[in-house]
C-alpha positions in Angstrom: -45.7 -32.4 -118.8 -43.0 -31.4 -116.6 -40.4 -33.3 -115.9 -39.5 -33.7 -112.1 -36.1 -32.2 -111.6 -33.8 -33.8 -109.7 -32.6 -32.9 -105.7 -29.6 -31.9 -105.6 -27.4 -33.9 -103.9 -25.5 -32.6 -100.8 -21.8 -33.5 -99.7 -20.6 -34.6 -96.4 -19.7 -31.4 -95.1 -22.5 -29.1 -97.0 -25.9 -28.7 -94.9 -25.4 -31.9 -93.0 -25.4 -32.5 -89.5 -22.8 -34.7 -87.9 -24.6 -37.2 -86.0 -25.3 -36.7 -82.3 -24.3 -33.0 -82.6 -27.7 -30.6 -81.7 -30.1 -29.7 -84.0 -29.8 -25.6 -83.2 -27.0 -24.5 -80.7 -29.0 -21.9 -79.2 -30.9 -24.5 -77.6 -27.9 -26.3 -76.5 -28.9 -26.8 -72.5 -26.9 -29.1 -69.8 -29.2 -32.2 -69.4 -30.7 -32.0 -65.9 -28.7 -34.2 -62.8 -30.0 -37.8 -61.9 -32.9 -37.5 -60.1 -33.5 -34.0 -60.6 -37.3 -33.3 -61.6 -38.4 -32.9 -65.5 -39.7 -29.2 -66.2 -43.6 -30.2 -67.5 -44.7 -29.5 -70.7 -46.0 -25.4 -70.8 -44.5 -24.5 -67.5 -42.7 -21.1 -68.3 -39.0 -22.1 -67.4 -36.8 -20.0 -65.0 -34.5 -17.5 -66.2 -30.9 -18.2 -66.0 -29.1 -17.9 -62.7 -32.6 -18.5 -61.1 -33.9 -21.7 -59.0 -37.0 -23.6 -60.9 -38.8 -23.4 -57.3 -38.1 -19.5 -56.7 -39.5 -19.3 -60.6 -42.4 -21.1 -59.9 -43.2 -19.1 -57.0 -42.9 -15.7 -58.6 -44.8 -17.1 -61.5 -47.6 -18.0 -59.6 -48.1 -14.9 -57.5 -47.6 -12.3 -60.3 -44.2 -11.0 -59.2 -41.3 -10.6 -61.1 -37.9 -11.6 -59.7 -36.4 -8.8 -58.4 -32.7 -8.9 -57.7 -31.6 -7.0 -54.6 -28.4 -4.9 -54.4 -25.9 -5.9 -51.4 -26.4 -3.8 -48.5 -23.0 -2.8 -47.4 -22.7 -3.6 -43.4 -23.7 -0.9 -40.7 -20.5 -0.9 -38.8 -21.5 0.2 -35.6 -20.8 3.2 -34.0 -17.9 3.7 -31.6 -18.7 3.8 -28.1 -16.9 6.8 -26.6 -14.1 5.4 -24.2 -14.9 5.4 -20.4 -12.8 8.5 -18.6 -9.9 6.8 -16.4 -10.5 7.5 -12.6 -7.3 9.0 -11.0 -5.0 6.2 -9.3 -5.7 6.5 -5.1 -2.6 8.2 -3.8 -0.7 5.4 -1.8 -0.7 6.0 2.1 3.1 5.9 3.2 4.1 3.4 5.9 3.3 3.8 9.3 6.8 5.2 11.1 7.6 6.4 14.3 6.9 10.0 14.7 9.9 11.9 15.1 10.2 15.9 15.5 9.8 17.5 12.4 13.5 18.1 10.7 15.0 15.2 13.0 16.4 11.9 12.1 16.4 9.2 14.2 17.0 9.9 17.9 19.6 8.2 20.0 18.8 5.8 22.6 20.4 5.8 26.0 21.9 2.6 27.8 19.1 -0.2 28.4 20.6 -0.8 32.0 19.3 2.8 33.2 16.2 0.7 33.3 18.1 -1.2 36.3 19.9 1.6 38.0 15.9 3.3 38.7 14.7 -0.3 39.3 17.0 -0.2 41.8 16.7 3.4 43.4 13.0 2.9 43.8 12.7 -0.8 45.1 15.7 0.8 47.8 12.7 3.9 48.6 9.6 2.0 48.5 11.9 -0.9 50.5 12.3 1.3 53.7 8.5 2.5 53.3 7.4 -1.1 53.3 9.4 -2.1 56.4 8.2 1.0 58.2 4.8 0.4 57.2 4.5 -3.3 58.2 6.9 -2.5 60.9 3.4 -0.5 62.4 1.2 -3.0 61.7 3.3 -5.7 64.1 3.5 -3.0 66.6 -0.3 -2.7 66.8 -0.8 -6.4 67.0 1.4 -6.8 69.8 -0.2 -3.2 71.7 -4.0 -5.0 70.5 -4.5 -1.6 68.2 -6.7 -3.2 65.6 -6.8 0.1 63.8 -3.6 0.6 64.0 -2.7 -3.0 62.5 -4.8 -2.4 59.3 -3.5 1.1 58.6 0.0 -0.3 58.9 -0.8 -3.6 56.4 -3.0 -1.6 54.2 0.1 1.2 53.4 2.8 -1.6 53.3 0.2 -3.3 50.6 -0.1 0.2 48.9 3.4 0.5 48.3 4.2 -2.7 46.9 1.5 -2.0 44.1 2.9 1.3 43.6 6.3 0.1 43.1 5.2 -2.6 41.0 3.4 0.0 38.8 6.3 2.3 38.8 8.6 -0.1 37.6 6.4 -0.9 34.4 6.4 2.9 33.2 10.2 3.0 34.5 10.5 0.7 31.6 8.7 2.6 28.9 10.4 5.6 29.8 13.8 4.9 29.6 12.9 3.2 25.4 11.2 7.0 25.1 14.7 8.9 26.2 16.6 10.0 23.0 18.4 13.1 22.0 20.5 14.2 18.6 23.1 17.0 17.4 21.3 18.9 14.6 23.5 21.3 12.8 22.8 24.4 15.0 21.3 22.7 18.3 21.0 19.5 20.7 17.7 18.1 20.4 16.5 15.9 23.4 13.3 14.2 24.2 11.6 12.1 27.0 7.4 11.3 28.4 5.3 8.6 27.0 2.0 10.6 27.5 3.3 14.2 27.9 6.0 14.1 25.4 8.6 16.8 25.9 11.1 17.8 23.2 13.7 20.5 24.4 16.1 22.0 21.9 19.0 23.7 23.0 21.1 26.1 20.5 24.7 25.6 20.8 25.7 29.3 20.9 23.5 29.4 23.9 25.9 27.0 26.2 27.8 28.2 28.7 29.5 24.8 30.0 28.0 21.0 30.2 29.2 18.9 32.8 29.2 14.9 33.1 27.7 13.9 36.7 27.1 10.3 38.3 25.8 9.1 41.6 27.0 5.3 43.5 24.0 3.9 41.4 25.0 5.5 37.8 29.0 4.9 38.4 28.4 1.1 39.5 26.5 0.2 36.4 29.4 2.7 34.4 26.9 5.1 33.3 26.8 9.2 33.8 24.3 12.1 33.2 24.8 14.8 30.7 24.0 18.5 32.4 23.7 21.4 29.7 24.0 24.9 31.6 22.7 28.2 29.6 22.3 31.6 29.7 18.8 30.9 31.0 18.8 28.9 34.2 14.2 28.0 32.6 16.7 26.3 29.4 19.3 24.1 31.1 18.6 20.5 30.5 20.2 17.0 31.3 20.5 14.3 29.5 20.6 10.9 31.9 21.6 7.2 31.3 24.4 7.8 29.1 27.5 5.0 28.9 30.5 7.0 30.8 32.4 7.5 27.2 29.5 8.4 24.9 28.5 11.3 27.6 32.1 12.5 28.2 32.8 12.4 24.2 29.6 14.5 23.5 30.7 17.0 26.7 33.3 17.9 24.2 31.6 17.8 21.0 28.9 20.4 22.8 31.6 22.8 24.0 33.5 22.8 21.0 30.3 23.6 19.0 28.9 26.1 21.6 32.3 27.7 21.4 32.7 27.8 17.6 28.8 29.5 17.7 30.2 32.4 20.0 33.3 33.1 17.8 31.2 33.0 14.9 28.8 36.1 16.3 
Protein backbone atom coordinates (compact mmCIF):
# COMPACT_ATOMS: atom_id res chain seq x y z
CA UNK A 1 0.00 0.00 0.00
CA UNK A 2 0.90 3.42 -0.91
CA UNK A 3 1.33 5.86 1.28
CA UNK A 4 -0.59 9.20 0.50
CA UNK A 5 1.98 11.86 0.03
CA UNK A 6 1.60 14.96 1.41
CA UNK A 7 0.38 18.51 -0.59
CA UNK A 8 2.76 20.68 -0.58
CA UNK A 9 2.21 23.50 1.12
CA UNK A 10 2.20 26.94 -0.58
CA UNK A 11 3.53 30.37 0.84
CA UNK A 12 1.77 33.66 0.94
CA UNK A 13 3.14 35.01 -2.07
CA UNK A 14 3.48 31.60 -4.20
CA UNK A 15 0.26 30.58 -6.34
CA UNK A 16 -2.07 32.57 -4.05
CA UNK A 17 -4.44 35.04 -4.88
CA UNK A 18 -4.74 38.20 -2.75
CA UNK A 19 -8.22 38.45 -1.80
CA UNK A 20 -10.70 40.51 -3.86
CA UNK A 21 -8.11 40.74 -6.64
CA UNK A 22 -9.75 38.81 -10.08
CA UNK A 23 -9.54 35.45 -10.75
CA UNK A 24 -7.79 35.99 -14.61
CA UNK A 25 -7.00 39.57 -15.65
CA UNK A 26 -7.94 39.10 -19.08
CA UNK A 27 -11.36 39.08 -17.89
CA UNK A 28 -10.94 42.07 -15.88
CA UNK A 29 -14.20 44.24 -17.23
CA UNK A 30 -15.64 47.70 -15.67
CA UNK A 31 -18.84 46.65 -13.74
CA UNK A 32 -21.84 48.04 -15.64
CA UNK A 33 -23.37 51.78 -14.27
CA UNK A 34 -26.44 51.76 -11.89
CA UNK A 35 -29.29 50.86 -13.63
CA UNK A 36 -27.73 49.88 -16.75
CA UNK A 37 -29.28 46.46 -18.07
CA UNK A 38 -27.47 42.91 -17.32
CA UNK A 39 -26.16 41.33 -20.63
CA UNK A 40 -28.32 37.66 -20.40
CA UNK A 41 -26.82 34.65 -20.20
CA UNK A 42 -25.65 33.37 -24.11
CA UNK A 43 -26.26 36.66 -25.67
CA UNK A 44 -23.07 37.14 -27.86
CA UNK A 45 -21.62 40.48 -26.23
CA UNK A 46 -20.64 43.57 -28.40
CA UNK A 47 -17.26 44.15 -29.38
CA UNK A 48 -15.38 46.87 -27.84
CA UNK A 49 -16.08 50.45 -28.81
CA UNK A 50 -19.57 49.14 -29.88
CA UNK A 51 -23.16 49.95 -28.30
CA UNK A 52 -24.93 46.53 -26.72
CA UNK A 53 -28.16 47.82 -28.87
CA UNK A 54 -26.22 48.45 -32.26
CA UNK A 55 -24.72 44.73 -31.47
CA UNK A 56 -27.89 43.27 -30.90
CA UNK A 57 -29.19 44.64 -34.02
CA UNK A 58 -26.46 43.50 -36.32
CA UNK A 59 -26.54 40.21 -34.60
CA UNK A 60 -30.00 39.68 -35.29
CA UNK A 61 -30.07 40.59 -38.94
CA UNK A 62 -26.88 38.76 -40.04
CA UNK A 63 -24.68 41.82 -40.64
CA UNK A 64 -21.50 42.53 -39.43
CA UNK A 65 -20.54 46.00 -38.08
CA UNK A 66 -19.09 47.82 -40.57
CA UNK A 67 -17.10 50.86 -39.67
CA UNK A 68 -17.34 53.73 -42.18
CA UNK A 69 -14.49 55.97 -43.21
CA UNK A 70 -15.10 59.91 -42.63
CA UNK A 71 -16.19 61.45 -45.77
CA UNK A 72 -14.19 64.54 -46.00
CA UNK A 73 -16.70 67.69 -46.71
CA UNK A 74 -17.75 68.66 -50.38
CA UNK A 75 -16.78 72.29 -50.20
CA UNK A 76 -18.89 73.80 -52.66
CA UNK A 77 -17.96 75.18 -55.71
CA UNK A 78 -17.24 78.93 -56.10
CA UNK A 79 -19.89 80.86 -57.77
CA UNK A 80 -18.16 82.95 -60.43
CA UNK A 81 -18.43 86.72 -59.31
CA UNK A 82 -21.20 88.88 -60.95
CA UNK A 83 -19.52 91.36 -63.74
CA UNK A 84 -19.71 95.07 -62.23
CA UNK A 85 -22.07 97.37 -64.37
CA UNK A 86 -20.23 100.58 -65.40
CA UNK A 87 -21.10 103.61 -62.84
CA UNK A 88 -23.97 106.09 -64.90
CA UNK A 89 -21.90 109.07 -66.00
CA UNK A 90 -23.19 111.99 -63.74
CA UNK A 91 -25.26 114.73 -65.74
CA UNK A 92 -23.44 118.17 -64.94
CA UNK A 93 -25.62 120.98 -63.43
CA UNK A 94 -28.04 122.80 -65.29
CA UNK A 95 -26.17 126.42 -66.20
CA UNK A 96 -26.98 129.22 -68.18
CA UNK A 97 -26.03 128.75 -71.71
CA UNK A 98 -23.40 130.99 -72.60
CA UNK A 99 -21.55 131.25 -76.26
CA UNK A 100 -19.16 128.66 -76.60
CA UNK A 101 -15.49 130.02 -75.42
CA UNK A 102 -17.27 132.88 -73.25
CA UNK A 103 -17.39 133.46 -69.69
CA UNK A 104 -19.89 135.09 -68.01
CA UNK A 105 -21.46 138.10 -69.84
CA UNK A 106 -21.79 141.57 -68.34
CA UNK A 107 -25.02 142.97 -67.54
CA UNK A 108 -26.02 146.51 -68.25
CA UNK A 109 -27.64 149.05 -65.74
CA UNK A 110 -31.12 147.66 -64.29
CA UNK A 111 -32.55 151.33 -64.64
CA UNK A 112 -32.46 151.06 -68.61
CA UNK A 113 -35.54 149.05 -67.75
CA UNK A 114 -37.01 152.65 -66.62
CA UNK A 115 -35.49 154.91 -69.26
CA UNK A 116 -37.66 152.46 -72.15
CA UNK A 117 -40.58 152.32 -69.54
CA UNK A 118 -40.50 155.63 -69.86
CA UNK A 119 -39.91 156.34 -73.75
CA UNK A 120 -42.83 154.06 -74.58
CA UNK A 121 -45.50 155.05 -71.82
CA UNK A 122 -44.49 158.97 -73.38
CA UNK A 123 -45.40 157.20 -77.27
CA UNK A 124 -48.27 155.12 -76.47
CA UNK A 125 -49.40 158.31 -74.01
CA UNK A 126 -49.94 160.70 -77.06
CA UNK A 127 -51.62 157.66 -79.03
CA UNK A 128 -53.97 157.15 -76.21
CA UNK A 129 -55.05 160.86 -75.88
CA UNK A 130 -55.43 161.00 -79.68
CA UNK A 131 -57.35 157.93 -79.78
CA UNK A 132 -59.85 158.68 -76.95
CA UNK A 133 -59.58 162.30 -77.97
CA UNK A 134 -61.76 160.76 -81.29
CA UNK A 135 -63.95 158.89 -79.43
CA UNK A 136 -65.26 162.21 -77.37
CA UNK A 137 -65.40 163.95 -80.64
CA UNK A 138 -67.84 161.40 -82.04
CA UNK A 139 -70.01 161.42 -79.11
CA UNK A 140 -70.50 164.95 -79.11
CA UNK A 141 -70.94 164.91 -83.47
CA UNK A 142 -73.55 161.56 -82.52
CA UNK A 143 -70.85 159.39 -84.84
CA UNK A 144 -71.53 156.08 -83.09
CA UNK A 145 -68.93 154.55 -85.38
CA UNK A 146 -66.78 156.89 -84.90
CA UNK A 147 -67.02 156.69 -80.92
CA UNK A 148 -66.18 152.89 -80.91
CA UNK A 149 -63.26 153.13 -83.29
CA UNK A 150 -61.83 155.85 -81.18
CA UNK A 151 -62.38 153.76 -77.60
CA UNK A 152 -61.54 150.50 -79.11
CA UNK A 153 -57.70 151.92 -80.45
CA UNK A 154 -57.20 153.92 -77.11
CA UNK A 155 -58.13 150.36 -75.34
CA UNK A 156 -55.59 148.63 -77.93
CA UNK A 157 -52.86 150.74 -76.95
CA UNK A 158 -53.01 150.50 -73.33
CA UNK A 159 -52.74 146.52 -73.67
CA UNK A 160 -50.04 146.96 -76.00
CA UNK A 161 -48.08 149.06 -73.78
CA UNK A 162 -48.79 146.98 -70.98
CA UNK A 163 -47.38 144.03 -72.94
CA UNK A 164 -44.42 145.87 -74.06
CA UNK A 165 -43.38 146.85 -70.88
CA UNK A 166 -43.26 143.10 -69.60
CA UNK A 167 -40.76 141.90 -72.47
CA UNK A 168 -39.00 145.49 -72.02
CA UNK A 169 -38.12 143.85 -68.75
CA UNK A 170 -36.80 140.58 -69.99
CA UNK A 171 -34.82 142.16 -72.46
CA UNK A 172 -32.86 144.52 -70.73
CA UNK A 173 -31.67 140.98 -67.99
CA UNK A 174 -30.86 139.29 -71.75
CA UNK A 175 -28.31 142.42 -72.77
CA UNK A 176 -24.71 141.39 -72.02
CA UNK A 177 -21.44 141.76 -73.74
CA UNK A 178 -17.57 140.76 -72.87
CA UNK A 179 -13.83 141.57 -74.10
CA UNK A 180 -12.46 138.20 -75.25
CA UNK A 181 -8.78 138.27 -76.12
CA UNK A 182 -9.10 139.22 -79.83
CA UNK A 183 -12.91 140.56 -80.03
CA UNK A 184 -15.99 142.26 -78.22
CA UNK A 185 -18.66 139.83 -77.78
CA UNK A 186 -22.24 141.27 -77.31
CA UNK A 187 -25.59 139.63 -77.03
CA UNK A 188 -29.33 140.54 -76.78
CA UNK A 189 -33.26 138.69 -77.77
CA UNK A 190 -35.01 136.41 -75.57
CA UNK A 191 -36.57 134.29 -78.40
CA UNK A 192 -34.25 135.29 -81.37
CA UNK A 193 -31.02 135.38 -79.57
CA UNK A 194 -28.38 137.42 -81.37
CA UNK A 195 -24.68 137.22 -80.50
CA UNK A 196 -22.46 139.68 -82.55
CA UNK A 197 -18.71 139.49 -82.26
CA UNK A 198 -16.71 142.20 -83.34
CA UNK A 199 -12.69 141.74 -83.87
CA UNK A 200 -10.84 144.52 -82.53
CA UNK A 201 -8.48 145.03 -85.47
CA UNK A 202 -11.68 145.62 -87.34
CA UNK A 203 -12.61 149.04 -85.35
CA UNK A 204 -12.27 152.15 -86.85
CA UNK A 205 -13.60 154.48 -83.85
CA UNK A 206 -16.46 153.80 -81.04
CA UNK A 207 -18.19 156.59 -79.74
CA UNK A 208 -20.25 157.13 -76.32
CA UNK A 209 -23.87 158.65 -77.25
CA UNK A 210 -26.92 159.64 -74.83
CA UNK A 211 -30.26 161.10 -75.42
CA UNK A 212 -32.43 163.55 -72.38
CA UNK A 213 -33.79 160.03 -71.29
CA UNK A 214 -30.19 158.10 -71.02
CA UNK A 215 -28.30 161.37 -69.64
CA UNK A 216 -31.12 161.99 -66.87
CA UNK A 217 -30.90 158.49 -65.47
CA UNK A 218 -26.69 158.95 -66.03
CA UNK A 219 -26.48 156.23 -68.47
CA UNK A 220 -24.96 156.28 -72.31
CA UNK A 221 -24.89 153.92 -75.35
CA UNK A 222 -21.75 152.34 -76.63
CA UNK A 223 -21.50 152.69 -80.80
CA UNK A 224 -18.79 150.39 -82.43
CA UNK A 225 -18.03 151.72 -86.15
CA UNK A 226 -16.14 149.13 -88.61
CA UNK A 227 -14.90 148.74 -91.78
CA UNK A 228 -18.25 147.23 -92.69
CA UNK A 229 -21.10 149.68 -92.16
CA UNK A 230 -23.48 145.35 -92.08
CA UNK A 231 -20.79 144.94 -88.71
CA UNK A 232 -21.15 148.10 -86.64
CA UNK A 233 -22.96 147.44 -83.48
CA UNK A 234 -24.07 149.38 -80.23
CA UNK A 235 -24.01 148.51 -77.01
CA UNK A 236 -27.04 150.51 -74.91
CA UNK A 237 -27.69 150.99 -71.12
CA UNK A 238 -24.29 151.35 -70.05
CA UNK A 239 -23.52 153.53 -66.55
CA UNK A 240 -21.72 156.87 -68.19
CA UNK A 241 -18.14 155.61 -66.70
CA UNK A 242 -18.25 152.00 -67.45
CA UNK A 243 -19.13 152.91 -71.30
CA UNK A 244 -16.56 155.81 -71.54
CA UNK A 245 -13.78 153.49 -69.79
CA UNK A 246 -14.39 150.60 -72.30
CA UNK A 247 -14.49 153.46 -75.37
CA UNK A 248 -10.83 153.53 -74.49
CA UNK A 249 -10.04 150.04 -73.67
CA UNK A 250 -11.66 149.23 -77.45
CA UNK A 251 -9.50 151.83 -79.23
CA UNK A 252 -6.51 151.05 -77.56
CA UNK A 253 -7.03 147.34 -78.39
CA UNK A 254 -8.38 148.00 -81.99
CA UNK A 255 -5.29 150.18 -82.33
CA UNK A 256 -2.64 147.68 -80.91
CA UNK A 257 -4.42 144.96 -83.55
CA UNK A 258 -3.56 147.44 -86.56
CA UNK A 259 0.07 147.95 -85.51
CA UNK A 260 0.43 144.40 -84.87
CA UNK A 261 -0.45 143.51 -88.88
Amino acid sequence: MSTPQPFPQQGPHQGAVPHGAPQNPSQQQDPPPHGAPQPQHGSPQPPLGQSPQFSAAQHAGGVQPQHAAPQPPHAAPAQPAAPQQPAAPQQPASRPRTPAGTGALNPVSPAYVKVKLLGSAIGSGICVLVTAGAGVAGIIASLTWLTWLGFALAAAFVIGFVIEAVVTVRQVKAIGYLQRPGDLLIQRGILFRQTTVVPYGRLQYVEVSAGPLLRAAGLASLELHTASASTDASLPGLPRAEAEALRDSLAERGASKLAGL
